[in-house]
MISEDO-672460 format. One record per atom (N, C-alpha, C): x, y, z; residue in one letter; atom name. Coordinates in nm, 3 decimals, decimal comma. Layout:
REM residues N
X/Y/Z/a/CA
...
This chain:
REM residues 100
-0,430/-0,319/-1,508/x/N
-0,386/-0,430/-1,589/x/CA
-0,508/-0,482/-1,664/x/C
-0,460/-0,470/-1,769/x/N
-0,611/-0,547/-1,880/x/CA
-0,587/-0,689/-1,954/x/C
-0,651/-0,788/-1,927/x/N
-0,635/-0,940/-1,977/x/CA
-0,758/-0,980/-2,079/x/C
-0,705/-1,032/-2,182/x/N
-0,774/-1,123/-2,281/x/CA
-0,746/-1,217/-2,231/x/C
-0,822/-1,322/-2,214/x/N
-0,839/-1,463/-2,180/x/CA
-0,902/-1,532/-2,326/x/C
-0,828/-1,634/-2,378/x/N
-0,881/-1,749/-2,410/x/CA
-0,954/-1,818/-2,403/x/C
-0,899/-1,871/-2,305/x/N
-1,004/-2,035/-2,217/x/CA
-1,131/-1,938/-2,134/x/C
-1,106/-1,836/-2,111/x/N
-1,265/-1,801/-2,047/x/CA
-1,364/-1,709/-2,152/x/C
-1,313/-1,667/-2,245/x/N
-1,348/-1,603/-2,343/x/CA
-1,413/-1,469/-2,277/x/C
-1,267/-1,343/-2,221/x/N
-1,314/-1,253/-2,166/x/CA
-1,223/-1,170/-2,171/x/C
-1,247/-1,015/-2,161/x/N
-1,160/-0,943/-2,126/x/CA
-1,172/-0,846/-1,966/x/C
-1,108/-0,844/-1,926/x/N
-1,130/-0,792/-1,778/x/CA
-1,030/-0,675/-1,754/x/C
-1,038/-0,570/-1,684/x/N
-0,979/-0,449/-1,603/x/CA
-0,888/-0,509/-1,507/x/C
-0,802/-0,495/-1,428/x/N
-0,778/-0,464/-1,258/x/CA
-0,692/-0,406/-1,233/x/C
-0,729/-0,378/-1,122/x/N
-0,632/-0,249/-1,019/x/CA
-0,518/-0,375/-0,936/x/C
-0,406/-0,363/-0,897/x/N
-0,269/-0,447/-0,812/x/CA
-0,252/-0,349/-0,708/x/C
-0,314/-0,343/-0,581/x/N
-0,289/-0,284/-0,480/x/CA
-0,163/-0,349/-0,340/x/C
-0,112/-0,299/-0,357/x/N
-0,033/-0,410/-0,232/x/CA
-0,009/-0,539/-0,267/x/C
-0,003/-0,596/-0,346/x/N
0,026/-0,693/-0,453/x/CA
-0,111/-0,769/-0,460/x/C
-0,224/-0,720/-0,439/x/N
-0,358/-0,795/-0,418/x/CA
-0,413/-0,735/-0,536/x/C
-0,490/-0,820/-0,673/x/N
-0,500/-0,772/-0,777/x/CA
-0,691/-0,812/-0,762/x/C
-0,711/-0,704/-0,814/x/N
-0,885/-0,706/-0,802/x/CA
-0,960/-0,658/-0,941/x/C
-1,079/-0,684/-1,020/x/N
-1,112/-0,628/-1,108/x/CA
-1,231/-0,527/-1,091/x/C
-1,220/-0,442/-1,177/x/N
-1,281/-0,304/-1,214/x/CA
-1,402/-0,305/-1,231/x/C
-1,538/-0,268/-1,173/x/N
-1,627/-0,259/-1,198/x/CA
-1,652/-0,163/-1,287/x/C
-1,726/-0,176/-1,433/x/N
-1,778/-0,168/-1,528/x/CA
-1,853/-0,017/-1,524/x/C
-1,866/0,097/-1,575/x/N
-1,914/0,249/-1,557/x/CA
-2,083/0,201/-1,620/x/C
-2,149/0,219/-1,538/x/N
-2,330/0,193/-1,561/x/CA
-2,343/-0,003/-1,554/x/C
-2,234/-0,044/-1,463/x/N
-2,269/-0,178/-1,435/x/CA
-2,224/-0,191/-1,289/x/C
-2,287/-0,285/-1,207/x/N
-2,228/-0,289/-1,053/x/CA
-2,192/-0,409/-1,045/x/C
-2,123/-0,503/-1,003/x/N
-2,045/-0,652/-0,988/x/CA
-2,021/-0,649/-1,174/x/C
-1,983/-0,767/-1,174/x/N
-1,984/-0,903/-1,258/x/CA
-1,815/-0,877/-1,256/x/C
-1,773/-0,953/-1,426/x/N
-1,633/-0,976/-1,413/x/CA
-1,597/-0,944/-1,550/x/C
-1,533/-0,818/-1,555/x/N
-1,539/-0,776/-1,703/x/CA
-1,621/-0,819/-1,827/x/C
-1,602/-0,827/-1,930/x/N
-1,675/-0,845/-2,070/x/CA
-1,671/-0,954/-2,153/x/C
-1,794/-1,076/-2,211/x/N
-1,731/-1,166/-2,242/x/CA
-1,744/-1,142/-2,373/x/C
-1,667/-1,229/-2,391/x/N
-1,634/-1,166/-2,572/x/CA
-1,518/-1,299/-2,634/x/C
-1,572/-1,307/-2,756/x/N
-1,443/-1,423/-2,798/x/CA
-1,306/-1,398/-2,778/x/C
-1,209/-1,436/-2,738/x/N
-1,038/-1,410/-2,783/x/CA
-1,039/-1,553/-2,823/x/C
-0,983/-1,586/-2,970/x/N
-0,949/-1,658/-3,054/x/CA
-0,802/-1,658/-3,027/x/C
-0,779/-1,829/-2,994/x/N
-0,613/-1,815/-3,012/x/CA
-0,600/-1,815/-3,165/x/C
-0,455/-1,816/-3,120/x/N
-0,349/-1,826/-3,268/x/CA
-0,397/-1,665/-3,336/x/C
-0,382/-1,597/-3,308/x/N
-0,454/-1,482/-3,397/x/CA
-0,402/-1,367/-3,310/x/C
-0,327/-1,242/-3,405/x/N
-0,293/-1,121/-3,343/x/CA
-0,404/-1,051/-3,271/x/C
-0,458/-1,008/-3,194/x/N
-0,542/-0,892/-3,141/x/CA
-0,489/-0,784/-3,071/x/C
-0,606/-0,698/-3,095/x/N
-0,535/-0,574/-3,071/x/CA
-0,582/-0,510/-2,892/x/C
-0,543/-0,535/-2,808/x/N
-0,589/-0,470/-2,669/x/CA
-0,528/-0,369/-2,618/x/C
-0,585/-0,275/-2,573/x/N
-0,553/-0,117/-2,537/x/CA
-0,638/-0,069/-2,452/x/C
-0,552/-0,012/-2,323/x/N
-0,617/0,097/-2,217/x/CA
-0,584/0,231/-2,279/x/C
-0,668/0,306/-2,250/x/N
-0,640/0,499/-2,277/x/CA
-0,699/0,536/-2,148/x/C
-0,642/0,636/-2,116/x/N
-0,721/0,672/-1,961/x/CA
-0,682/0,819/-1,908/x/C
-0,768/0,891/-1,851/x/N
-0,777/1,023/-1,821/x/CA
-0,819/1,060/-1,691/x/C
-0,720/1,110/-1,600/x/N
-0,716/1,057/-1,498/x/CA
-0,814/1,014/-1,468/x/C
-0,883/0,949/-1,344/x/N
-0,954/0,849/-1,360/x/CA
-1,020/0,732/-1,374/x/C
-1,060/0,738/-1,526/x/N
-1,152/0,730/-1,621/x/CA
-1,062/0,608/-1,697/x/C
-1,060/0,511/-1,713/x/N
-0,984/0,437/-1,807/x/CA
-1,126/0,372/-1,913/x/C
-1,051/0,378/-2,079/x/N
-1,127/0,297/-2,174/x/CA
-1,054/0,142/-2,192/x/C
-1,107/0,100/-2,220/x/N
-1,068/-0,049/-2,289/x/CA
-1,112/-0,106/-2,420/x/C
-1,022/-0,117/-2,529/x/N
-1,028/-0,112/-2,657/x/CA
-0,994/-0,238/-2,660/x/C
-1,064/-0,317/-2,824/x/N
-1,024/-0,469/-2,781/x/CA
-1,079/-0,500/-2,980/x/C
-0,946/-0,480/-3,034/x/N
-0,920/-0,479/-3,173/x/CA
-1,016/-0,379/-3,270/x/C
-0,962/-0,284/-3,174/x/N
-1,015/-0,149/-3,235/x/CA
-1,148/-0,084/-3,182/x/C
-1,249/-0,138/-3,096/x/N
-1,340/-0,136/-3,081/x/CA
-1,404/-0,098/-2,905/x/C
-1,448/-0,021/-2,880/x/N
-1,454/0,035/-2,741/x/CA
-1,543/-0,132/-2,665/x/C
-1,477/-0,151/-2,554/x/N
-1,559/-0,333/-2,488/x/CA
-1,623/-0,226/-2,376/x/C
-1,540/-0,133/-2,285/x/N
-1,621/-0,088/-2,173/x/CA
-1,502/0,035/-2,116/x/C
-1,560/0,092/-2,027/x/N
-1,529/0,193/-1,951/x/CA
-1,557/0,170/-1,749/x/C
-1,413/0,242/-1,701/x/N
-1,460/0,204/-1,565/x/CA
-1,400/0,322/-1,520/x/C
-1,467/0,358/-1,419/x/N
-1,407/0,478/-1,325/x/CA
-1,304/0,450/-1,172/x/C
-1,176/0,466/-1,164/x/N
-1,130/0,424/-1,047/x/CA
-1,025/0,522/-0,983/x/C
-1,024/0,628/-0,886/x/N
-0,975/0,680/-0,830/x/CA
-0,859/0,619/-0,700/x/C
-0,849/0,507/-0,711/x/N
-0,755/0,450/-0,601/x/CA
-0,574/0,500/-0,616/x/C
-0,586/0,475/-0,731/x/N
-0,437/0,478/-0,806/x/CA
-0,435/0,679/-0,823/x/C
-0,387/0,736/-0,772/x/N
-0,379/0,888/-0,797/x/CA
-0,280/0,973/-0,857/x/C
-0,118/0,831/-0,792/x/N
0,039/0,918/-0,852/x/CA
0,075/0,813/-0,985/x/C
0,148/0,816/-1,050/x/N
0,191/0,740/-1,183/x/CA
0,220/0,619/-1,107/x/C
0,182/0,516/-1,218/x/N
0,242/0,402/-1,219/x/CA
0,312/0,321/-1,313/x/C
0,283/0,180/-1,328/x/N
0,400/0,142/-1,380/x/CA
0,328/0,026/-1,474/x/C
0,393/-0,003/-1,595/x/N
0,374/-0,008/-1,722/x/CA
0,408/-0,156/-1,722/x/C
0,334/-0,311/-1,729/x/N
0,445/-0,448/-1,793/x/CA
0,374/-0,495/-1,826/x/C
0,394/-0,591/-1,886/x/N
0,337/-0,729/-1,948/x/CA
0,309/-0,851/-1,898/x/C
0,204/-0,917/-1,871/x/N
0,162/-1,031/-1,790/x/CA
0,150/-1,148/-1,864/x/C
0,151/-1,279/-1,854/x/N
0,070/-1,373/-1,915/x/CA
0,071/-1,482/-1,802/x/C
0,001/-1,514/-1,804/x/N
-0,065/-1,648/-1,674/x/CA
-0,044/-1,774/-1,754/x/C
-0,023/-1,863/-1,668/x/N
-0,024/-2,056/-1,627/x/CA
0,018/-2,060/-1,751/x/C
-0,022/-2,149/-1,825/x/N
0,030/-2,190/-1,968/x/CA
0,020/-2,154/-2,097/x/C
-0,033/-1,998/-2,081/x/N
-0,049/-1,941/-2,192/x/CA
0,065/-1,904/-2,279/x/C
0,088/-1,858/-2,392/x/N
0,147/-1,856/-2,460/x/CA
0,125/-1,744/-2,532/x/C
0,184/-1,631/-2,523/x/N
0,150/-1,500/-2,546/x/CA
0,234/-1,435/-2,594/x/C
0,214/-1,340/-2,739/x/N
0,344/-1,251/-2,808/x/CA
0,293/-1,114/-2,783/x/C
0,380/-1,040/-2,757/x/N
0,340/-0,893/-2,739/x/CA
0,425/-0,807/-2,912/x/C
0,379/-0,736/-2,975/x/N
0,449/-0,669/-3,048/x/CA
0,399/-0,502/-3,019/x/C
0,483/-0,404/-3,067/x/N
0,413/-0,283/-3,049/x/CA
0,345/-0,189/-2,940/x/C
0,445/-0,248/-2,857/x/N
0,381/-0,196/-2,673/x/CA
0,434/-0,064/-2,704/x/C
0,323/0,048/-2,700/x/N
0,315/0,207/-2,674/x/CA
0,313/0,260/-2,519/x/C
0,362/0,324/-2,454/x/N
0,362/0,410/-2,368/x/CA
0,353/0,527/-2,378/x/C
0,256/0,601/-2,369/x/N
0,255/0,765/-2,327/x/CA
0,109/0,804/-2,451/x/C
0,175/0,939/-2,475/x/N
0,063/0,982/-2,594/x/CA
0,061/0,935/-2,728/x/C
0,004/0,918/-2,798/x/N
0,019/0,873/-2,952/x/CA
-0,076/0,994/-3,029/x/C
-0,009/0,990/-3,093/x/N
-0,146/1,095/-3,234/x/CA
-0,212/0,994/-3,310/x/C
């Protein structure tokens, strides 16, 4: 699951194991808490995982933010949309699978 935050001005990874949700340590980084970076409300952005087994990227309005390596997850999973406490969030254009 990948989150743009607002109010913390960040984007972060995590894995939902057993309903216990944890974030992704960073490929050539050890701790911290994903990437900080502006998310501007009121404004479309563009956020995207691609991933091989593995290996997931994180794209964040076109632009590579980071890479993490996580082998926990091994059989398919499952695909939704989140938004937390009082945010206010539009999704348009949700892709699943391969794209050209």
């Amino acid at each position: 699951m990948v989150r743009a935050n607002a109010l913390e001005d960040n984007v972060v990874l995590y894995k939902t194991v057993n309903g216990a949700r944890s974030p992704l340590d960073i490929v050539g980084r050890k701790g911290g808490y994903g990437v900080d970076v502006s998310v501007p409300a009121n404004q479309w952005l563009g956020l995207r995982v691609e991933f091989s087994g593995s290996r997931f990227r994180v794209l964040y309005d076109g632009k590579q933010l980071f890479e993490v390596e996580d082998s926990t997850l091994s059989n398919a999973g499952k695909v939704g949309l989140w938004t937390k406490a009082d945010s206010v969030t539009l999704f348009d254009e949700v892709i699943y699978g391969e794209t050209e």
